[in-house]
N, C-alpha and C positions, 0 to 999 in steps of 0.2 A: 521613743525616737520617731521623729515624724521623716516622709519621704522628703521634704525637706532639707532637712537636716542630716539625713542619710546619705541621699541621691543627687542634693543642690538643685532638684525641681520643684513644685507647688501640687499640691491634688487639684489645683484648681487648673494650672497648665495641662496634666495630665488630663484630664477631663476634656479641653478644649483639641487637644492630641488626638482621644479618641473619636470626638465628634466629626472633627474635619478627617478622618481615615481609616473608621469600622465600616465595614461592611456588612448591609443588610441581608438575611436567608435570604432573600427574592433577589437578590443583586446577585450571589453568590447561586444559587439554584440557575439564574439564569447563563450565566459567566459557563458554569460545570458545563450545563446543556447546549450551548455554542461550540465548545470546547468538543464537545463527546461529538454536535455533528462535521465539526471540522475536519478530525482523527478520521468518521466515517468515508469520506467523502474525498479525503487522501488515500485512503489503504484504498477505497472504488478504483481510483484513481490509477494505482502503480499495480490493484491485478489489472485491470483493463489492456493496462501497459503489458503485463508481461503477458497476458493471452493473445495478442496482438503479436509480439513476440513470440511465441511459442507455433503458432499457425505459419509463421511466414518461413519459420525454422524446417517445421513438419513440410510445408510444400516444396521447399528448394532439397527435402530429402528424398521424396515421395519423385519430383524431377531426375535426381540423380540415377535413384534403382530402376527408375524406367529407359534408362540410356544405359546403363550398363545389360540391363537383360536385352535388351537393343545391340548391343554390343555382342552378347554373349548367343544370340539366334544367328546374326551372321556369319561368325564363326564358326557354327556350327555347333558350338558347346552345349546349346541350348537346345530342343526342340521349339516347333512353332505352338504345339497343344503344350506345352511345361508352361509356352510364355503365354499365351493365352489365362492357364489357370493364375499367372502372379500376375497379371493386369488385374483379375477380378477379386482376387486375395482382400 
């Protein structure tokens, strides 16, 4: 039984099939390789992001404790040498 007669195709269509739409190793090595720096160069991408992130996080925490120990020496709670040492903490 031929793929013909099987499949209702020709080995000679199938032939023509794979000529217009295999893919060469060099085609494909190169494809992977774009691919692989694309992935790299989004994941650069979204840490950059989140350490940008993370900094802006850290500094508006870093503002905070310094206005409550600011808080906390006017009142009294605190001494001026306690807040002294957690400025330089």
């Amino acid at each position: 039984m031929t793929n013909d007669e099987k499949y209702g195709v020709t080995n000679d269509e199938i032939m023509d099939f794979l000529k217009k739409n295999m893919v060469t190793k060099d085609e494909l090595t190169y494809q992977v390789g774009k691919l692989r720096s694309d992935i790299i160069d989004f994941i650069d991408k979204k840490l950059l992001d989140l350490k940008g992130g993370l900094v802006v996080l850290m500094k508006t925490e870093n503002k905070m404790l310094l206005s409550l120990i600011e808080i906390l020496v006017q009142k009294s709670v605190l001494s001026d040498s306690a807040s002294s040492q957690s400025y330089n903490a």
